[in-house]
mmCIF file of the C-alpha atoms, coordinates in Angstrom:
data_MODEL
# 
_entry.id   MODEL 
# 
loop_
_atom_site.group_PDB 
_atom_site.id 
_atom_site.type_symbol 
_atom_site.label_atom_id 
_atom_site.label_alt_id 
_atom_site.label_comp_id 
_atom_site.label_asym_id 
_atom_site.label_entity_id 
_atom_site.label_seq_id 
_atom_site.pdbx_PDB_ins_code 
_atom_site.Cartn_x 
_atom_site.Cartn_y 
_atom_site.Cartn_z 
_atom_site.occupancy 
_atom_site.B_iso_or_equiv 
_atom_site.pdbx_formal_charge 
_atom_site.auth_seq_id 
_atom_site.auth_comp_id 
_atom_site.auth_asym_id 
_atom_site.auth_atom_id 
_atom_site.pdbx_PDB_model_num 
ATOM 1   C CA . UNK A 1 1   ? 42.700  36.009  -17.188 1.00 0.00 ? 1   UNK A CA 1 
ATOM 2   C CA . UNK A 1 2   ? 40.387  36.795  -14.284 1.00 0.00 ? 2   UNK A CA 1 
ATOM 3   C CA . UNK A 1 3   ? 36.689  35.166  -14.352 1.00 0.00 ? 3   UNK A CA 1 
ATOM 4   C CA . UNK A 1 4   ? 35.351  38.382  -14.692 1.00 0.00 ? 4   UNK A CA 1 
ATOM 5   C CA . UNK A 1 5   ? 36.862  38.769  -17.976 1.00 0.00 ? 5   UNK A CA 1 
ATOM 6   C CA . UNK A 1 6   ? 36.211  35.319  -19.120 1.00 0.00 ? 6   UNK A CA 1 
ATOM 7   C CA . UNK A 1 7   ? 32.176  36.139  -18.001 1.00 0.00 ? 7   UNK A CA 1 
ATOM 8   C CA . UNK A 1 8   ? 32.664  39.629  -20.242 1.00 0.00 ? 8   UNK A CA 1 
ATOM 9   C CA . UNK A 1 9   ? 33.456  38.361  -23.284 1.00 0.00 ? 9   UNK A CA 1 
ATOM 10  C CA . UNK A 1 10  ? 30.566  35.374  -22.665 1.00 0.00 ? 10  UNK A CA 1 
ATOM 11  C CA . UNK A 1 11  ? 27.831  37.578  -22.188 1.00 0.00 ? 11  UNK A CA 1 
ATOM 12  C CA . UNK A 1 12  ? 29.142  39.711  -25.422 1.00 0.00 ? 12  UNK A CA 1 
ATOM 13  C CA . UNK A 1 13  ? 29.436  36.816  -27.790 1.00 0.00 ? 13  UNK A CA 1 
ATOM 14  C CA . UNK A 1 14  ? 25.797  35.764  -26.088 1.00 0.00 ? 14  UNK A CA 1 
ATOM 15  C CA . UNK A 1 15  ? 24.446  39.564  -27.091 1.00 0.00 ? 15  UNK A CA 1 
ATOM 16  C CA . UNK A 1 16  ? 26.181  39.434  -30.732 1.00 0.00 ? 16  UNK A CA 1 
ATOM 17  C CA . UNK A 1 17  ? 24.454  36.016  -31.731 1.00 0.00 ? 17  UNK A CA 1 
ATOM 18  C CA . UNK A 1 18  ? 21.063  37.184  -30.581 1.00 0.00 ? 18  UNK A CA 1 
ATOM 19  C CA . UNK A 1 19  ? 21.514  40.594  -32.328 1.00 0.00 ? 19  UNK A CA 1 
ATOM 20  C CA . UNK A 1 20  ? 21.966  38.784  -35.275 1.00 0.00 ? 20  UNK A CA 1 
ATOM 21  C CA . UNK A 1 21  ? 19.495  36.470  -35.070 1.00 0.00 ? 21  UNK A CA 1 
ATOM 22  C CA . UNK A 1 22  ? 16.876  38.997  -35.019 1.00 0.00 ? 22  UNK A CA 1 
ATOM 23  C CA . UNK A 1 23  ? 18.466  40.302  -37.977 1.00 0.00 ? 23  UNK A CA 1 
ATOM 24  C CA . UNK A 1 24  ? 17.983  37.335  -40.633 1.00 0.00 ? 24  UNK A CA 1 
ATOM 25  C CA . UNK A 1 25  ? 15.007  37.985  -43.223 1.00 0.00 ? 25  UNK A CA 1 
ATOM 26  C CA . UNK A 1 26  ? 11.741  36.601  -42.484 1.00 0.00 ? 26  UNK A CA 1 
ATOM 27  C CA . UNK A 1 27  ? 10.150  33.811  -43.988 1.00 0.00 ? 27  UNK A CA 1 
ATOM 28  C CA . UNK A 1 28  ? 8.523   33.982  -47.461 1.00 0.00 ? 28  UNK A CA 1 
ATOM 29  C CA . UNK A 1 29  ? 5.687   31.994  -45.818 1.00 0.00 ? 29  UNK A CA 1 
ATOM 30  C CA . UNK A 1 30  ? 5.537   34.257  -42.552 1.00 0.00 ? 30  UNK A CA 1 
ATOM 31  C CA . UNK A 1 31  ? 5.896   37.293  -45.066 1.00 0.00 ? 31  UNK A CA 1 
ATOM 32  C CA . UNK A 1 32  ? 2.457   36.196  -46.799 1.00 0.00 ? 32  UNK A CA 1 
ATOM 33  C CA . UNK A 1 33  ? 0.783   35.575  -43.758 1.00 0.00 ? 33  UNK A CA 1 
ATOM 34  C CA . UNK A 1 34  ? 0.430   32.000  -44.070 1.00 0.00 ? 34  UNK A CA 1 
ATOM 35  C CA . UNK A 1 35  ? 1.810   29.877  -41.358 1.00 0.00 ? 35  UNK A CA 1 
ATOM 36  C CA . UNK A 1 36  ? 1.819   25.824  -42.406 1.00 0.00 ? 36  UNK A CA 1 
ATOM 37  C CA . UNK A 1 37  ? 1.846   23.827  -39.864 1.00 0.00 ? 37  UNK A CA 1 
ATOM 38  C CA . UNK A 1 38  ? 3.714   20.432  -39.418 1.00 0.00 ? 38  UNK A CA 1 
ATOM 39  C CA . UNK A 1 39  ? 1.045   17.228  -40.268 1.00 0.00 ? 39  UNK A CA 1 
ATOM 40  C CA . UNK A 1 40  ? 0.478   15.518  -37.010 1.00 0.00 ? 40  UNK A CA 1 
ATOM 41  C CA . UNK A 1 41  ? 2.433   12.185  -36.282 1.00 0.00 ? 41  UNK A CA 1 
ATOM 42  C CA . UNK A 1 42  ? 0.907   9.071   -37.111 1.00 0.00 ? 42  UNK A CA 1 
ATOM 43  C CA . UNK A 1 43  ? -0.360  7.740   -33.966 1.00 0.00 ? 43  UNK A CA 1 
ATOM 44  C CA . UNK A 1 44  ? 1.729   4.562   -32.946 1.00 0.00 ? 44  UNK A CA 1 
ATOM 45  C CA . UNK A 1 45  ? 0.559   1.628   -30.095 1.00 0.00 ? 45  UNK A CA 1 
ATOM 46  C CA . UNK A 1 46  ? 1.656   2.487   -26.739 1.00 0.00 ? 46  UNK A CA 1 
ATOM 47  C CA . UNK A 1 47  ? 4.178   -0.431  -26.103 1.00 0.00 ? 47  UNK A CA 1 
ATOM 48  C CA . UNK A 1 48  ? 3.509   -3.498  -23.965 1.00 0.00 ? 48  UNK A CA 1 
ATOM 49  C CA . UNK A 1 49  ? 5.365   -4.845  -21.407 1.00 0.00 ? 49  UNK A CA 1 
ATOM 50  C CA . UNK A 1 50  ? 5.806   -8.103  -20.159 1.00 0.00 ? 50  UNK A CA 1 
ATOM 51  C CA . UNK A 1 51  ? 7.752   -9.499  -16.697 1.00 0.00 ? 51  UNK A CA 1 
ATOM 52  C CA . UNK A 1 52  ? 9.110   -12.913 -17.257 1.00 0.00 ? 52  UNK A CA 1 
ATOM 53  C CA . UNK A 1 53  ? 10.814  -14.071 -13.882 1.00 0.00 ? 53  UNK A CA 1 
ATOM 54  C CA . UNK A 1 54  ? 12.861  -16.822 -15.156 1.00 0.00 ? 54  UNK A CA 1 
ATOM 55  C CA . UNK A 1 55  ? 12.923  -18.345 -12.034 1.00 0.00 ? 55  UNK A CA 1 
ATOM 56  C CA . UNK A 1 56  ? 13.963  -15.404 -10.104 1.00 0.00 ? 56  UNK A CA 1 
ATOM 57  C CA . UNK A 1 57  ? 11.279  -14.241 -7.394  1.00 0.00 ? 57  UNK A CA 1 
ATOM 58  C CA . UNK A 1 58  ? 8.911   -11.216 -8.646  1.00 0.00 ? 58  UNK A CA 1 
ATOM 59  C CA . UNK A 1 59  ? 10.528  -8.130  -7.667  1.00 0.00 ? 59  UNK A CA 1 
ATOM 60  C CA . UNK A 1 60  ? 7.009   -6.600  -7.024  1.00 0.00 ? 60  UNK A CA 1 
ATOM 61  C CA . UNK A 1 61  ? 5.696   -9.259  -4.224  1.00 0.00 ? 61  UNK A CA 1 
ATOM 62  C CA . UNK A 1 62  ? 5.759   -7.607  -0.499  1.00 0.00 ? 62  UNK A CA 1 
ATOM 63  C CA . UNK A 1 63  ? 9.084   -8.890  1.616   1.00 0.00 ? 63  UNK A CA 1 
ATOM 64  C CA . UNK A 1 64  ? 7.520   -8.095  4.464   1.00 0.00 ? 64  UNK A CA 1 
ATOM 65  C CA . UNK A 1 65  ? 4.927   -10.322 4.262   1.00 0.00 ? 65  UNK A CA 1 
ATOM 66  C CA . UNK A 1 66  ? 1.703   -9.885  2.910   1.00 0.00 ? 66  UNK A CA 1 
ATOM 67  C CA . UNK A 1 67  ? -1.429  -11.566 1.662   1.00 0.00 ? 67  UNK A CA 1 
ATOM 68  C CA . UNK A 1 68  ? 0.250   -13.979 -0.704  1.00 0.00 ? 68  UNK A CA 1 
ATOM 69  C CA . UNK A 1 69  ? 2.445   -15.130 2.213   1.00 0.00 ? 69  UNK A CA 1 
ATOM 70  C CA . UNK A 1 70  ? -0.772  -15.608 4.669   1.00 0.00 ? 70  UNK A CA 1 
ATOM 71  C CA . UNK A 1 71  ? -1.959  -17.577 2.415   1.00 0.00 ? 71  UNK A CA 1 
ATOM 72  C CA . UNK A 1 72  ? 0.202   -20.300 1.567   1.00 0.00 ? 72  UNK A CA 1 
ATOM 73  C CA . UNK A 1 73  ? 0.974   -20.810 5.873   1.00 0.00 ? 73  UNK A CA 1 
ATOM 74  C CA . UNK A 1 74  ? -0.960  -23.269 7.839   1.00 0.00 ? 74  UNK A CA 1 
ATOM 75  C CA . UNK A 1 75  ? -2.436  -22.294 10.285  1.00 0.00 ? 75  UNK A CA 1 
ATOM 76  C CA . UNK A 1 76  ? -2.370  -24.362 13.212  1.00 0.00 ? 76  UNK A CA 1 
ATOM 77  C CA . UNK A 1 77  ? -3.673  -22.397 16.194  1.00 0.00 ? 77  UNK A CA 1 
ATOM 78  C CA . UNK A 1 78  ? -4.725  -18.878 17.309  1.00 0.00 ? 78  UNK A CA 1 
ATOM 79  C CA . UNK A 1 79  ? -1.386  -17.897 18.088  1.00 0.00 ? 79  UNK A CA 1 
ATOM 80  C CA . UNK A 1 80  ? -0.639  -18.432 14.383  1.00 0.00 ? 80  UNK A CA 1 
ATOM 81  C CA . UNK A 1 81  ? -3.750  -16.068 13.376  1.00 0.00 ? 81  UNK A CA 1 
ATOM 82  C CA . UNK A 1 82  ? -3.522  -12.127 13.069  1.00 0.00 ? 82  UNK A CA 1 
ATOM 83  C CA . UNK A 1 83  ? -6.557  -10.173 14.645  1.00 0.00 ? 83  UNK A CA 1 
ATOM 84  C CA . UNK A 1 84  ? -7.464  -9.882  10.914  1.00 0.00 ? 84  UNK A CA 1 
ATOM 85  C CA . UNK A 1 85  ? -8.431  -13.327 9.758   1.00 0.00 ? 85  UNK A CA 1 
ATOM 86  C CA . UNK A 1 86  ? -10.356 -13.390 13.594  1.00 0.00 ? 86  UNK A CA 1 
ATOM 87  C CA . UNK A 1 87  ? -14.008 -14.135 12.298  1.00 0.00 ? 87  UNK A CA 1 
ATOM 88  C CA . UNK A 1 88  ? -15.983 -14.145 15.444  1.00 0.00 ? 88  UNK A CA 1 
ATOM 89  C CA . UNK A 1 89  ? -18.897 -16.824 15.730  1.00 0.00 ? 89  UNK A CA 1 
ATOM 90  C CA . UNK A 1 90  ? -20.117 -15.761 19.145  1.00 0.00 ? 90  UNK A CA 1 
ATOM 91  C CA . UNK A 1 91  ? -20.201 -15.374 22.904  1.00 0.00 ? 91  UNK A CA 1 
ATOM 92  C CA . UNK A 1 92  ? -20.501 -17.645 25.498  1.00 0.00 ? 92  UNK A CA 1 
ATOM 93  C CA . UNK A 1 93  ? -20.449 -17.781 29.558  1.00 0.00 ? 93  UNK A CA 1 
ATOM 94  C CA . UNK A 1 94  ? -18.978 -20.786 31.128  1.00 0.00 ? 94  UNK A CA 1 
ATOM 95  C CA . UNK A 1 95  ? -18.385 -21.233 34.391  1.00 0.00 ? 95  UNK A CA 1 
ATOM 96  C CA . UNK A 1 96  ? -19.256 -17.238 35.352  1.00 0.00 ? 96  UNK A CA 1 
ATOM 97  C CA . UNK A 1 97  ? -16.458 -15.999 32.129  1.00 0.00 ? 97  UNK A CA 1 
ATOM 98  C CA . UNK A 1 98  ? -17.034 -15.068 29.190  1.00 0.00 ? 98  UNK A CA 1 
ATOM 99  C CA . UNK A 1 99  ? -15.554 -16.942 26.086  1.00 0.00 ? 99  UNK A CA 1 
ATOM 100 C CA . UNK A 1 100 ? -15.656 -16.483 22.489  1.00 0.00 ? 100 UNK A CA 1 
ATOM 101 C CA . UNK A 1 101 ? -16.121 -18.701 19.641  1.00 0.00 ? 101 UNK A CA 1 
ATOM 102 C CA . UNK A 1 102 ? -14.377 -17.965 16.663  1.00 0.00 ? 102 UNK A CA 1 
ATOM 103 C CA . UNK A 1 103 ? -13.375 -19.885 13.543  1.00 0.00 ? 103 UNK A CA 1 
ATOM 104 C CA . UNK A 1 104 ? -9.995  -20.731 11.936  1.00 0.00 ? 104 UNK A CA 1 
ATOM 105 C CA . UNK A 1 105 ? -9.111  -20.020 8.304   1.00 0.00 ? 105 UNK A CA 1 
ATOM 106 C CA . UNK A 1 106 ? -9.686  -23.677 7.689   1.00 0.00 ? 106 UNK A CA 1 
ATOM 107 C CA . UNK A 1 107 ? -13.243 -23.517 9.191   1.00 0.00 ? 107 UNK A CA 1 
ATOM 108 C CA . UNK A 1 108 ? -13.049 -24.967 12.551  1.00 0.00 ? 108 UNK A CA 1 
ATOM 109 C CA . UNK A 1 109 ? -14.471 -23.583 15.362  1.00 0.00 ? 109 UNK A CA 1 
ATOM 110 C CA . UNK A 1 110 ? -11.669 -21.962 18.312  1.00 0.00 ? 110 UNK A CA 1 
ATOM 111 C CA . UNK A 1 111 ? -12.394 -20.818 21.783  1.00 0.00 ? 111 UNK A CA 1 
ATOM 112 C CA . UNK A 1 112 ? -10.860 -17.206 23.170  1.00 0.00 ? 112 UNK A CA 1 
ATOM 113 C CA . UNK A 1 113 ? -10.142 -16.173 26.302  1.00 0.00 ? 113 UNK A CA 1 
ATOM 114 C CA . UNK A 1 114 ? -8.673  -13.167 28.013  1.00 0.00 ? 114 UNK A CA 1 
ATOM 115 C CA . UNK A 1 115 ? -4.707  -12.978 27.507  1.00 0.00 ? 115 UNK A CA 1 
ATOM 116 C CA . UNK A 1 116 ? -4.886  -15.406 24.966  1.00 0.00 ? 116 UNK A CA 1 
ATOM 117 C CA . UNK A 1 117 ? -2.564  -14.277 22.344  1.00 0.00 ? 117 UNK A CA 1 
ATOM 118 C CA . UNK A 1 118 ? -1.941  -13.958 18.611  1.00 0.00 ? 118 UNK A CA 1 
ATOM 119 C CA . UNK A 1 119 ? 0.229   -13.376 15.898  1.00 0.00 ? 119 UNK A CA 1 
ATOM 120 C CA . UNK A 1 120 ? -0.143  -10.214 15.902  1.00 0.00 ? 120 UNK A CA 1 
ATOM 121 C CA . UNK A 1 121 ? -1.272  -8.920  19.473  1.00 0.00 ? 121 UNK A CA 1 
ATOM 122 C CA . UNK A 1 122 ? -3.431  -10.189 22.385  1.00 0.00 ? 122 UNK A CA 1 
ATOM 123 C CA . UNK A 1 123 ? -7.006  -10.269 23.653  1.00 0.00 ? 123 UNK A CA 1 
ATOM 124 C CA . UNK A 1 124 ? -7.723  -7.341  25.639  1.00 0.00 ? 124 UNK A CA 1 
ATOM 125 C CA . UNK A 1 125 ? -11.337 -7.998  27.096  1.00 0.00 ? 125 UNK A CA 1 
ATOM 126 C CA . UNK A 1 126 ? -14.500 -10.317 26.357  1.00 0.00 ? 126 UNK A CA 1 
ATOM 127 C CA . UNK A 1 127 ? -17.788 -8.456  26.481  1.00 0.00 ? 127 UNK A CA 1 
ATOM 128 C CA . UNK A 1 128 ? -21.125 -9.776  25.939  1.00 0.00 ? 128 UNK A CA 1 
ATOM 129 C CA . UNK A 1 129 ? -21.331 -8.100  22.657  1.00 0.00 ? 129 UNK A CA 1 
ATOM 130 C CA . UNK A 1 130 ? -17.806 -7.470  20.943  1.00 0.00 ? 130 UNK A CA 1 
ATOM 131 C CA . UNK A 1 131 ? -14.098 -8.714  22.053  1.00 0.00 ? 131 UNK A CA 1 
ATOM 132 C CA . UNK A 1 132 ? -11.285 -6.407  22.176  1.00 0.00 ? 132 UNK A CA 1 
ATOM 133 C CA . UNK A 1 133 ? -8.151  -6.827  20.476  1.00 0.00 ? 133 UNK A CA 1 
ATOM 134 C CA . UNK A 1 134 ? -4.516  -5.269  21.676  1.00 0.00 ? 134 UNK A CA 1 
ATOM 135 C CA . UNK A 1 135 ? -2.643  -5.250  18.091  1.00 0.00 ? 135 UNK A CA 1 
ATOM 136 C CA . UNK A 1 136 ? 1.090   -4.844  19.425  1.00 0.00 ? 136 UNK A CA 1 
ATOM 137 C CA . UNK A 1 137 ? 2.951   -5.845  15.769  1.00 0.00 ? 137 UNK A CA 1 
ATOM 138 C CA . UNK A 1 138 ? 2.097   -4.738  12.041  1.00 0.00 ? 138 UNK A CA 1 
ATOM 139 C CA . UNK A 1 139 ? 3.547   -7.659  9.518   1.00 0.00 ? 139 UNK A CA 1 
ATOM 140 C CA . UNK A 1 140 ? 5.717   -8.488  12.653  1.00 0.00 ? 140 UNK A CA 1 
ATOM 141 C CA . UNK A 1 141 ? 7.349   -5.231  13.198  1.00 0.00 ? 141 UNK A CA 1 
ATOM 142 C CA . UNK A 1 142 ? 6.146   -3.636  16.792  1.00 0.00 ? 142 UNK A CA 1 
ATOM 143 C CA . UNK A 1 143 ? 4.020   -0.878  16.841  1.00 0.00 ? 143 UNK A CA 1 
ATOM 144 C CA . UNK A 1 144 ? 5.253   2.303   18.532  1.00 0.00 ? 144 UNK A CA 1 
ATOM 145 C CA . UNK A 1 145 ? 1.339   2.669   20.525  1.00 0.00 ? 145 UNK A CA 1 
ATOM 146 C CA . UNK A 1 146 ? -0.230  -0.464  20.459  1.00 0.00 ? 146 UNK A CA 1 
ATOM 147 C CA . UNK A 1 147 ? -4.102  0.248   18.910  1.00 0.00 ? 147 UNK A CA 1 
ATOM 148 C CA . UNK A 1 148 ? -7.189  -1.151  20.441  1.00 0.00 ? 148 UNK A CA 1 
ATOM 149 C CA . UNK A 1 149 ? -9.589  -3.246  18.314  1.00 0.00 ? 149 UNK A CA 1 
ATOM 150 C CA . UNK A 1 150 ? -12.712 -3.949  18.812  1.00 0.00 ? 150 UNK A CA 1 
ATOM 151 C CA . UNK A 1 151 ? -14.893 -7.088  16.291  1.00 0.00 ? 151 UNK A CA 1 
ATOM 152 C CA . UNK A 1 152 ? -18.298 -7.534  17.976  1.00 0.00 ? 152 UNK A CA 1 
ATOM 153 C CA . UNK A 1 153 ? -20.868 -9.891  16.808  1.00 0.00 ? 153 UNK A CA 1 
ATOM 154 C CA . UNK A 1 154 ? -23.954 -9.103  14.501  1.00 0.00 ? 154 UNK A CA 1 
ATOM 155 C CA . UNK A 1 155 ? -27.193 -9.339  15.846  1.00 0.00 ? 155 UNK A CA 1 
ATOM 156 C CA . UNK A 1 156 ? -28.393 -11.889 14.202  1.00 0.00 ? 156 UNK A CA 1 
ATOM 157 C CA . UNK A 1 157 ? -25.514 -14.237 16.164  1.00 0.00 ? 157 UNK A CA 1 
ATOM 158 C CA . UNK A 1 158 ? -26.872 -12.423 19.771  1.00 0.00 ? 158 UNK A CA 1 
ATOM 159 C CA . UNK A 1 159 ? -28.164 -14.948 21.859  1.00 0.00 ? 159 UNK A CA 1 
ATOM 160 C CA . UNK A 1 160 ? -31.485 -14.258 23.757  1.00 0.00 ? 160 UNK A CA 1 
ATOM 161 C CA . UNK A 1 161 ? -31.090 -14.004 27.492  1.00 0.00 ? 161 UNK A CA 1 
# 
């Protein structure tokens, strides 16, 4: 038997049980006119879900590395600080350079220069006003174009020349 045959005789035994499908009697309900409708389910709680490690590590945390990760590492210079948790105190000249004061996650003050590096790129330039980041990794991966970024003091930090 060719498929075309086998196809044939499908599509005729697919014709015949529609033909007589529209040829059973109607409801006695549908003949009156009435149509009842189902009664609505009885609304149930939505389920609740719970995640119990058992001493496994939570599939959901970041492998990379993220905040939860930051956190718990000590940081012991600014080579171990990203450009993120860089909270600039202020700007100084010493000696005819300019220098900034920043502070560690742990509160103590750090001086920057120009070229010194972090953990996640490099400083880029000092100005009176702002310091300029070069961010060269993102969570330790190197970026294809390194991206410029720039944290500049407020005002109320400016010193008065």
């Amino acid at each position: 038997m060719s498929f075309s045959r086998i196809s044939a005789w499908g599509g005729l035994a697919l014709w015949a049980m529609a033909a007589a499908a529209a040829q059973t009697p109607p409801d006695k309900a549908a003949a009156s006119g009435r149509i009842e409708e189902p009664p609505p389910p009885a609304a149930q709680p939505a389920p609740v879900f719970s995640y119990d490690p058992g001493g496994r590590r939570d599939p959901f945390r970041n492998l990379i590395g993220g905040k939860d990760v930051r956190e718990k590492r000590p940081v012991a210079g600014l080579a171990d600080m990203t450009i993120d948790e860089v909270r600039l105190l202020g700007i100084v000249k010493m000696r005819g350079k300019l220098e900034a004061i920043a502070k560690l996650t742990e509160g103590f003050p750090l001086t920057i220069r120009e070229g010194d590096g972090l953990a996640d790129g490099y400083v880029l330039e000092i100005r009176p006003d702002a310091v300029v980041f070069r961010k060269t990794k993102d969570r330790g991966i190197p970026l294809m174009r390194p991206r410029d970024i720039v944290k500049e003091i407020t005002p109320e930090e400016r010193t008065h020349e």
